[in-house]
C-alpha positions as CSV (number, residue, x, y, z in Angstrom):
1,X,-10.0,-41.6,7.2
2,X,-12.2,-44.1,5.0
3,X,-15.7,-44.4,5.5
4,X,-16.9,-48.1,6.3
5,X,-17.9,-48.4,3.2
6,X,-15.7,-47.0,0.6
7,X,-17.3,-44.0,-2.0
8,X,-15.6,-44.8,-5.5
9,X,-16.2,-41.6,-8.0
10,X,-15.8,-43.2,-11.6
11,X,-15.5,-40.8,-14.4
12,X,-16.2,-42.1,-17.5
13,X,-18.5,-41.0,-20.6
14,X,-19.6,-44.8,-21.0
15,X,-22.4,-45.6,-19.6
16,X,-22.9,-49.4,-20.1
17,X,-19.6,-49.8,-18.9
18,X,-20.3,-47.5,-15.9
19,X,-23.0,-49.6,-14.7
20,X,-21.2,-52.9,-14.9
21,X,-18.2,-51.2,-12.6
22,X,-21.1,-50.1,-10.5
23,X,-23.1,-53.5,-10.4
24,X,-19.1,-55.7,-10.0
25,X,-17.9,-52.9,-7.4
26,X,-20.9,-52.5,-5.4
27,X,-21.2,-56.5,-4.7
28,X,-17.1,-55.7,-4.0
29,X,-18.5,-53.1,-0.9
30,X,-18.1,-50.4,-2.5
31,X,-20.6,-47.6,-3.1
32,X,-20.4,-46.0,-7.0
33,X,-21.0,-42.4,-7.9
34,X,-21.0,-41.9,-11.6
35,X,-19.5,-38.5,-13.9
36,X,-19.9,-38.4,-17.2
37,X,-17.1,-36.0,-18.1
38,X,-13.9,-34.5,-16.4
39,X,-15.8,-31.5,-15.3
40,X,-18.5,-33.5,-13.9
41,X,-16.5,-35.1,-11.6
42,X,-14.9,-32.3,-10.4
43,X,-18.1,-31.0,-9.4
44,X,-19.1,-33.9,-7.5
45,X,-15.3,-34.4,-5.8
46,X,-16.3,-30.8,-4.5
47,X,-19.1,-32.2,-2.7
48,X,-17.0,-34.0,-0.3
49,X,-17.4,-37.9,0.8
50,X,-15.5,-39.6,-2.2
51,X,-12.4,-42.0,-1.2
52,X,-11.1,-43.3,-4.5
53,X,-11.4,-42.6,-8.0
54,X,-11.4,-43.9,-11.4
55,X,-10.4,-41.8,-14.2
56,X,-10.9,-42.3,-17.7
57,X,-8.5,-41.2,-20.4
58,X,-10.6,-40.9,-23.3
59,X,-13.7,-38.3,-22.8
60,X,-14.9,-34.8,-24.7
61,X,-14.1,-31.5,-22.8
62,X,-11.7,-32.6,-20.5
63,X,-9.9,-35.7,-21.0
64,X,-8.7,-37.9,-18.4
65,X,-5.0,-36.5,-18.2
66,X,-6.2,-32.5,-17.8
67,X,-9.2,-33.6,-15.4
68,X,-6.6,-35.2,-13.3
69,X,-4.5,-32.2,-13.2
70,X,-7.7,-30.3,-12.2
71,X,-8.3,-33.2,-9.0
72,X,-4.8,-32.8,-8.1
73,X,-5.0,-28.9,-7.6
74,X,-7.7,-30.2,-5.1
75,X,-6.6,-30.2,-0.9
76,X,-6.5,-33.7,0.1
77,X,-8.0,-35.2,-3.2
78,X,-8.4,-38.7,-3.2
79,X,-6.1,-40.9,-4.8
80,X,-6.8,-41.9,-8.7
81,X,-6.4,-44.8,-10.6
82,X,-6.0,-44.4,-13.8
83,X,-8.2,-45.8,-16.7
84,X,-7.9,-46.2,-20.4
85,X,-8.7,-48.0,-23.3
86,X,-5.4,-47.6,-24.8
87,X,-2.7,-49.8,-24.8
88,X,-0.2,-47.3,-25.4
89,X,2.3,-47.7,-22.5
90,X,3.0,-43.9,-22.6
91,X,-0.3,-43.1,-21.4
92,X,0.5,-45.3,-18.3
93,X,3.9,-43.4,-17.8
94,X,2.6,-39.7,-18.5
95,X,-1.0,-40.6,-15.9
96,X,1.5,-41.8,-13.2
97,X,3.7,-38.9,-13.3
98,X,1.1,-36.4,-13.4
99,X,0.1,-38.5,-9.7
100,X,-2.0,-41.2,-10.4
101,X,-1.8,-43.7,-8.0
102,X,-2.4,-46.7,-10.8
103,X,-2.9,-47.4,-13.7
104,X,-5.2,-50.1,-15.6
105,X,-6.5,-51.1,-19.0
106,X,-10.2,-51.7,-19.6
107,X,-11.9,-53.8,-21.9
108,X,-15.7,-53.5,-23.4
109,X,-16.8,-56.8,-21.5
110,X,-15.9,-55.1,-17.8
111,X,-13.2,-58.0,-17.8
112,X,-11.1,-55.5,-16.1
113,X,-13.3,-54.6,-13.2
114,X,-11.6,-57.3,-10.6
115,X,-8.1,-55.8,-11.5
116,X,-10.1,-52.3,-10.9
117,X,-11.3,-53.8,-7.4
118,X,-7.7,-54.7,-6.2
119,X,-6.6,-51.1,-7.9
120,X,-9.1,-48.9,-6.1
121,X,-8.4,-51.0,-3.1
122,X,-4.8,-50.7,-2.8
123,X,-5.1,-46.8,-3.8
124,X,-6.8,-46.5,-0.7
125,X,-4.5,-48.6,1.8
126,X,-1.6,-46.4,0.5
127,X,-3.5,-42.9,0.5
128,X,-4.2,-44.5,4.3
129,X,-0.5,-44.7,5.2
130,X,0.8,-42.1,3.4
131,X,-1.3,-39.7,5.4
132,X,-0.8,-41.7,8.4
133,X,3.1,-40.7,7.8
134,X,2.4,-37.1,6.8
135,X,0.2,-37.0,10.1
136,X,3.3,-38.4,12.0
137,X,5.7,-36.1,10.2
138,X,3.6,-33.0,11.0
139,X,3.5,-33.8,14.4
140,X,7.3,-34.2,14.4
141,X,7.4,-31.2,12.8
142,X,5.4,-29.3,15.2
143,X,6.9,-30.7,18.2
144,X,10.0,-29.4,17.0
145,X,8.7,-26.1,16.2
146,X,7.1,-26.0,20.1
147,X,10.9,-27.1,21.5
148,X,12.6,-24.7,19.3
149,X,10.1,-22.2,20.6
150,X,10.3,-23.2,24.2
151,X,14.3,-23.3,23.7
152,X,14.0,-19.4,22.4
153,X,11.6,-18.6,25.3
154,X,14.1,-20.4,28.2
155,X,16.7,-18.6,26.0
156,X,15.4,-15.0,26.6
157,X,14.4,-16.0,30.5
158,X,18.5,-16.8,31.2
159,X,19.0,-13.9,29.2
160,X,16.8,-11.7,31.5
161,X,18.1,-13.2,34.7
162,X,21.7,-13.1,34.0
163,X,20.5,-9.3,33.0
164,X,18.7,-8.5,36.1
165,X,21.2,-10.6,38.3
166,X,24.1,-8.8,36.8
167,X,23.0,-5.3,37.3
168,X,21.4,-6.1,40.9
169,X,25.0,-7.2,42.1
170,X,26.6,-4.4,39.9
171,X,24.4,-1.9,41.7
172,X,26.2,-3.6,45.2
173,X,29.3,-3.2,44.0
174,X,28.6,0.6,43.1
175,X,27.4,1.0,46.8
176,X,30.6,-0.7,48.2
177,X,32.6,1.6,45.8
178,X,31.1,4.7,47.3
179,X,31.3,3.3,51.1
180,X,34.8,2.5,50.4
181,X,36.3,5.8,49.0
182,X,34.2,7.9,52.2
183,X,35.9,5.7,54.6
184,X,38.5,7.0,56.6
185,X,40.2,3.9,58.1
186,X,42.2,2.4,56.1
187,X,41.5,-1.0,57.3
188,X,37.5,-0.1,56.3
189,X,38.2,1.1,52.8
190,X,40.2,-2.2,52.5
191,X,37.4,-4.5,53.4
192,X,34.9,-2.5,51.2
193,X,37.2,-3.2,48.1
194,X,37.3,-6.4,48.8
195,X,33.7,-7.2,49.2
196,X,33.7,-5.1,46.1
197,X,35.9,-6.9,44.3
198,X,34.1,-10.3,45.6
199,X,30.5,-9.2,44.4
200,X,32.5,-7.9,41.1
201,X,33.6,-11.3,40.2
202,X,30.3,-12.6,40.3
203,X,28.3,-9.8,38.2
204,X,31.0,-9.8,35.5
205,X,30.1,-13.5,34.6
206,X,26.5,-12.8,35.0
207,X,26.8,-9.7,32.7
208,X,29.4,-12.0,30.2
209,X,26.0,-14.8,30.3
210,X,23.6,-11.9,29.2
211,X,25.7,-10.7,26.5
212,X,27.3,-14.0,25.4
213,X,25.3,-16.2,22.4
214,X,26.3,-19.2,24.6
215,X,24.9,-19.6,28.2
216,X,27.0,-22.3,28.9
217,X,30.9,-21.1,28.8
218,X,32.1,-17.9,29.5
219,X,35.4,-16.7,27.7
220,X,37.7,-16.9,30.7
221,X,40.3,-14.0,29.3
222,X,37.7,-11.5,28.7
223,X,36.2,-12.2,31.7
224,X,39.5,-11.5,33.6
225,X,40.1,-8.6,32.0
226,X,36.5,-6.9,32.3
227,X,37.1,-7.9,36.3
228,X,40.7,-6.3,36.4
229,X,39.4,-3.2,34.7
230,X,36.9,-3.5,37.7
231,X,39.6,-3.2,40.2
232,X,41.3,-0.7,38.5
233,X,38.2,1.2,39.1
234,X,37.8,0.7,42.9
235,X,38.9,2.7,45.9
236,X,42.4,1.4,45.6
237,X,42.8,1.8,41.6
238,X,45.4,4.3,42.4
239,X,47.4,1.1,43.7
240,X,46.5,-1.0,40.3
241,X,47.9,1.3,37.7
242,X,50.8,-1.2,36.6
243,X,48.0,-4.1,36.9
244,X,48.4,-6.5,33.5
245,X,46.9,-9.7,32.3
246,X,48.3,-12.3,30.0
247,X,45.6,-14.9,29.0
248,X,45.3,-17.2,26.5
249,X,41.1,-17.4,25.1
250,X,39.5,-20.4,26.9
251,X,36.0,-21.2,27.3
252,X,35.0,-22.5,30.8
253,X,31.5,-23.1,32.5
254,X,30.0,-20.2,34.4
255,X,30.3,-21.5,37.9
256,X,34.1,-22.5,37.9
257,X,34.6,-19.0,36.0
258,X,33.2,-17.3,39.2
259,X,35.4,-19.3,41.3
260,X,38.7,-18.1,39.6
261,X,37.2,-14.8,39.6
262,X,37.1,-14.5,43.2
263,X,40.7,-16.4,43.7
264,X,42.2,-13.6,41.5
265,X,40.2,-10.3,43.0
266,X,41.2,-12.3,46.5
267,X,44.9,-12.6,45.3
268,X,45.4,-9.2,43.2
269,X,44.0,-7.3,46.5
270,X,46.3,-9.2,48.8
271,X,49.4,-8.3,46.6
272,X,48.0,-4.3,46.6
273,X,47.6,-4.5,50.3
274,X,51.0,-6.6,51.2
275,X,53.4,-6.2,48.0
276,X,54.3,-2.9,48.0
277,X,54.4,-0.6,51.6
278,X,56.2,2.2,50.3
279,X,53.5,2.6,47.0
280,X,52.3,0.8,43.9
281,X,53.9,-1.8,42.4
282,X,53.2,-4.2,39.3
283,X,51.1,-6.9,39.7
284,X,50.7,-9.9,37.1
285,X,48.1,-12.1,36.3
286,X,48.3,-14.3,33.6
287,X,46.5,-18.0,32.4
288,X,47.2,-20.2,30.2
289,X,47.1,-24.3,29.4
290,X,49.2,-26.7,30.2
291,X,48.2,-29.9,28.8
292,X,44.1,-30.5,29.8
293,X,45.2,-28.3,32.9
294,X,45.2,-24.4,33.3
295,X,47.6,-22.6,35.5
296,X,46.2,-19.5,36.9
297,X,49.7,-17.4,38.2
298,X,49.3,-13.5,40.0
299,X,52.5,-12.8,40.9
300,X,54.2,-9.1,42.3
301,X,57.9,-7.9,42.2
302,X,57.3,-7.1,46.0
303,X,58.5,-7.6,49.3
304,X,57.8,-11.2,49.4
305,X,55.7,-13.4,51.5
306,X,57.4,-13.9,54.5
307,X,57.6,-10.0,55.1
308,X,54.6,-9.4,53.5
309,X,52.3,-10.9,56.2
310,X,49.9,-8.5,58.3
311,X,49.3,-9.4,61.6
312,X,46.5,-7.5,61.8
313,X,44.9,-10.1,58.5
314,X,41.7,-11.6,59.5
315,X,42.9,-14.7,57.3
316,X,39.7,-13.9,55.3
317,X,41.6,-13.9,52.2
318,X,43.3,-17.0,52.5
319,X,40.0,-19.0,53.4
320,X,37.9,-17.8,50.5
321,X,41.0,-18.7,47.7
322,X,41.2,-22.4,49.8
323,X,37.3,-22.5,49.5
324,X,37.0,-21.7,45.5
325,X,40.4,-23.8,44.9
326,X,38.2,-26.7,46.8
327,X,35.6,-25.7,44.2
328,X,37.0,-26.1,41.3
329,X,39.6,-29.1,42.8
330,X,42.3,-27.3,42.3
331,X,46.1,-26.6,43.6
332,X,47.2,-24.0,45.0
333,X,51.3,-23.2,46.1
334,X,53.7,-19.9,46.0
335,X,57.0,-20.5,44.1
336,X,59.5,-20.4,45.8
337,X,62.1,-18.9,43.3
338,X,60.7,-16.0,42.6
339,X,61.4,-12.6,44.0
340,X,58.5,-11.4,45.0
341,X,55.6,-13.3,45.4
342,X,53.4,-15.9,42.9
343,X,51.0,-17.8,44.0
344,X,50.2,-20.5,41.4
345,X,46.6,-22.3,41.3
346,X,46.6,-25.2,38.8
347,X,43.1,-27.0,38.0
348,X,41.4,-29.2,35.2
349,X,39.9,-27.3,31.9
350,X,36.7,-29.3,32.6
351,X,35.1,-29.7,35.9
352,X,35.5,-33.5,37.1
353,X,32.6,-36.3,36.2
354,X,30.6,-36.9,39.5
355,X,30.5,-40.7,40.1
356,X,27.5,-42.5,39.3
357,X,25.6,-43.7,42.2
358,X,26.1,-47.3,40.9
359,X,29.5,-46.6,41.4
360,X,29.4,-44.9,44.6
361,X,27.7,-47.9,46.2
């Protein structure tokens, strides 16, 4: 910032002349601080309180072009008009590269010292704006630098949750998995899979979050498999042995990716339980688009739905696949032609806009 009354350094080995630019610029509101050489002034910048100066090309030791190499080198030097005797055009050209903010001729007479007024003047206004901008750009720049550091820092907090989530729920599953192969009934170790299999489909997406570079999808066919190899694992993994998976690789959001999770671990388990009395059987589970829709299809080579219902079924099942299809609005129906049974759920890739509330009213 400018003091209220402008300090103008002017470096110049004449001193008549330096005494008229001090007597014309003072009367302008300036106050003058004269150098007799380049080093001179260079001294006396290093003193602080100077807002402009006036160069001259033509002094011994260093002339004006080296000297205002030397200023240059300085942090936040002042600007510099540039001042010579010459009428060479060149000099003007070489001074204003080098990073002179004007450029002037003088004359004997101090004729020149109005143009030096509006020089030293307009020197200042644009040093004024042009740190104004680098002020403005800095703080851009740092603002970005704190968001990019708060991003990284919410960035390793999801990463931690999703960590600790994952393994707290993978740590329940373990505990159902022991439960359920010391059970005895059959009807016990069957509800301990399933809650299994349920808690399963949940720490598989939070353990695809913590190892995923992207928080906001999960790959829906790795996910599938990692929660079949799941159920391969559990207390009726004997039954699962010809358990496949055919799925196409589709990103989806974490939350509808639980939902299907759950519909297949619900369906699979209900086509180990039902499908097959007399043993193990193959089971199928495939995805894949069709159009801006998926189709989600686990189908067995079994005995079929309408000799495949248990009377004793609490209906359990069927409730939590009508609650996640609800979830992610989405269809579900058996074919009919198939031997066997397939139940088909159909639903949107992306999860459905929620009206505004303009438009709700």
């Amino acid at each position: 910032m400018t003091n209220v009354t402008p300090t103008l350094l002017y470096i110049d080995d004449d001193a008549t002349l330096a005494r008229l630019v001090e007597r014309g610029l003072t009367r302008a509101g300036f106050k003058v601080v004269h150098a007799v050489d380049g080093q001179e002034g260079i001294d006396r910048l290093a003193q602080g309180g100077i807002d402009v100066i006036a160069l001259d090309q033509y002094m011994p030791g260093l002339d004006g072009l080296e000297t205002l190499e030397q200023i240059l080198k300085i942090a936040d030097a002042p600007p510099v008009v540039f001042v010579t005797a010459s009428q060479d055009s060149a000099i003007a050209v070489t001074a204003l590269k080098a990073g002179a903010a004007d450029y002037l001729v003088k004359d004997v007479r101090g004729d020149f010292i109005p143009l030096l007024q509006v020089a030293v003047n307009g020197a200042i206004r644009r040093a004024a704006i042009q740190k104004a901008r680098d002020e403005a750009e800095a703080e851009v720049h740092a603002s970005r630098d704190r968001y990019a550091a708060l991003a990284a820092e919410r960035e390793v907090l999801l990463r931690e949750v999703n960590h600790r989530v994952g393994n707290s729920l993978q740590i329940i599953a373990s505990l159902l998995h022991l439960q359920a192969n010391s059970a005895t009934q059959n009807d016990v170790k069957a509800a301990l899979t399933n809650a299994m299999g349920r808690v399963a489909a949940v720490a598989q997406v939070h353990r695809r979050l913590y190892t995923s570079q992207d928080f906001k999808t999960v790959m829906l066919n790795q996910y599938l498999e990692a929660l079949l190899e799941d159920l391969r694992r559990s207390a009726e993994g004997n039954k699962m042995s010809r358990l496949t998976l055919k799925a196409d690789p589709i990103e989806i959001d974490p939350d509808r990716a639980v939902a299907i999770g759950v519909i297949v671990n619900e369906l699979v388990m209900n086509a180990v339980k039902y499908a097959y009395p007399d043993g193990a059987g193959p089971i199928h589970v495939e995805l894949k688009p069709e159009g801006d829709d998926l189709q989600l299809a686990i189908s067995d080579e079994g005995v079929g739905y309408a000799d495949n219902a248990d009377p004793r079924g609490t209906g359990m099942g069927q409730r939590i696949v009508a609650s996640m299809a609800a979830k992610l609005d989405a269809s579900v129906e058996r074919d009919p032609d198939h031997k066997g049974t397939r139940v088909l759920v159909r639903f949107r890739r992306e999860a459905a806009t929620a009206p505004s509330s303009a438009a709700a009213k």
